[in-house]
C-alpha positions in Angstrom: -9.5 59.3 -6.3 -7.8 55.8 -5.4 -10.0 52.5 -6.0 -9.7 49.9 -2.9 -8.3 46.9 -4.1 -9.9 43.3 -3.6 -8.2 41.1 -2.8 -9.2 36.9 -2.9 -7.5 33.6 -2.9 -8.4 30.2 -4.8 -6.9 27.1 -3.2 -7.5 24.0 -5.4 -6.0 20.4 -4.2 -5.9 17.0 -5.9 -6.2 14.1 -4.1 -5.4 10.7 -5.6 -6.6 7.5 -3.8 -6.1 4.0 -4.7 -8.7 1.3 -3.7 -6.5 -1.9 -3.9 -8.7 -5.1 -4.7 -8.0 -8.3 -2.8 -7.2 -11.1 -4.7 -8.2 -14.4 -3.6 -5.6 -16.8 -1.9 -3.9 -19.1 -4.7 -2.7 -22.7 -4.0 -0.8 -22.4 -0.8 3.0 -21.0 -1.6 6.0 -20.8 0.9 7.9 -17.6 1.0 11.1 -15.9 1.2 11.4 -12.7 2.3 14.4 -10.4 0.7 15.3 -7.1 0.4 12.7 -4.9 -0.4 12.6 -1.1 -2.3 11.9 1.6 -0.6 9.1 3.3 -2.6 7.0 1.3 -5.3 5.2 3.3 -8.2 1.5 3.2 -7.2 1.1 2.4 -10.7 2.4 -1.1 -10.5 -0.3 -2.2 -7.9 -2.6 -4.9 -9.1 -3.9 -6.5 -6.1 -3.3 -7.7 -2.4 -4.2 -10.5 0.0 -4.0 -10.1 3.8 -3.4 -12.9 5.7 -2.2 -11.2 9.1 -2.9 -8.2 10.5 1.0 -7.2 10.9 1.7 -7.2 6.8 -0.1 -6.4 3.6 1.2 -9.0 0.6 1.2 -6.8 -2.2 0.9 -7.7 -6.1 2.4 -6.2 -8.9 1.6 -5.8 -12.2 4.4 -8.5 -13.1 3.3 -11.2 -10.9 6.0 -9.7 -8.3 4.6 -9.9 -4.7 5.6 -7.7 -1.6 5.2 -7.6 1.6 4.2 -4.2 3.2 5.6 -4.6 7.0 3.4 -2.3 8.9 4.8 -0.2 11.7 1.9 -1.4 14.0 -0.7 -4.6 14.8 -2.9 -3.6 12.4 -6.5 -5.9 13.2 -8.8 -3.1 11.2 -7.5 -4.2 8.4 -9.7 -8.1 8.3 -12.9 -6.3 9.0 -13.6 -4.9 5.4 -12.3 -6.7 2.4 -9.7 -4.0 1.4 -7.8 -0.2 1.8 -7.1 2.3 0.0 -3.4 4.4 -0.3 -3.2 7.3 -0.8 0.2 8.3 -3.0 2.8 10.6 -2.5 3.1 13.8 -4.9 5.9 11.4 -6.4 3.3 9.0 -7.6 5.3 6.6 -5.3 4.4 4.0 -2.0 7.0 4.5 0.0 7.8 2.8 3.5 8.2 4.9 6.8 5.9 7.8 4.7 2.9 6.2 3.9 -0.2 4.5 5.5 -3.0 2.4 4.6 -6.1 3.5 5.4 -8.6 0.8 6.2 -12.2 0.6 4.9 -13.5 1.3 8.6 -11.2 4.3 9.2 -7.7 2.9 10.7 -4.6 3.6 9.5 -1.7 1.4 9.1 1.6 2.8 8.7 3.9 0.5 6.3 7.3 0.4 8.0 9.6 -2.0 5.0 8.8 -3.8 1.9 10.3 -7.3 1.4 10.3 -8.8 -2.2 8.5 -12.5 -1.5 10.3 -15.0 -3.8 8.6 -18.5 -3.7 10.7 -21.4 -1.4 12.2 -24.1 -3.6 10.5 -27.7 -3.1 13.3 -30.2 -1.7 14.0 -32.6 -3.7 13.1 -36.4 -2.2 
């Protein structure tokens, strides 16, 4: 006599998000914008401050700053202090693959990075 077989399937997913906390606007700095990478280590995130609804300025764990250029206007983004990302399986932020996701449900896809290096005061 054969035994039937059972058959059944497990499916277990991880999902890693990062809430990014805003850091309150320093003394008033001037910008350059450079080159940016392409992907950042989600690890190296230490804060952000958004001051337009077009970019994201983001803070590494070094003092660097970026500048996340999103794809789109981006508006949802001022309503709720903060958003969350939501890494690749690389562990990595990487433009034209990832979004943030805004505290009231939007997404925001980042198109470039730029590395923000402070403007040089002329001298008198």
């Amino acid at each position: 006599q054969q035994v039937p077989l059972a058959f059944s399937q497990v499916t277990i997913s991880q999902s890693v998000i990062i809430r990014v906390p805003m850091s309150k606007p320093a003394a008033p700095v001037e910008w350059h914008e450079k080159k940016g990478p392409h992907c950042i280590p989600a690890s190296e995130l230490a804060g952000a401050q958004i001051n337009s609804s077009d970019h994201v300025d983001l803070i590494l764990r070094g003092g660097e700053r970026l500048r996340a250029m999103l794809a789109d206007d981006c508006p949802s983004l001022r309503y709720y202090s903060g958003f969350y990302l939501r890494p690749g399986a690389d562990g990595r932020i990487c433009a034209d693959r990832d979004t943030l996701h805004t505290r009231s449900g939007g997404e925001c896809e980042i198109d470039s990075f730029r590395l923000l290096v402070p403007k040089k005061a002329k001298r008198p």
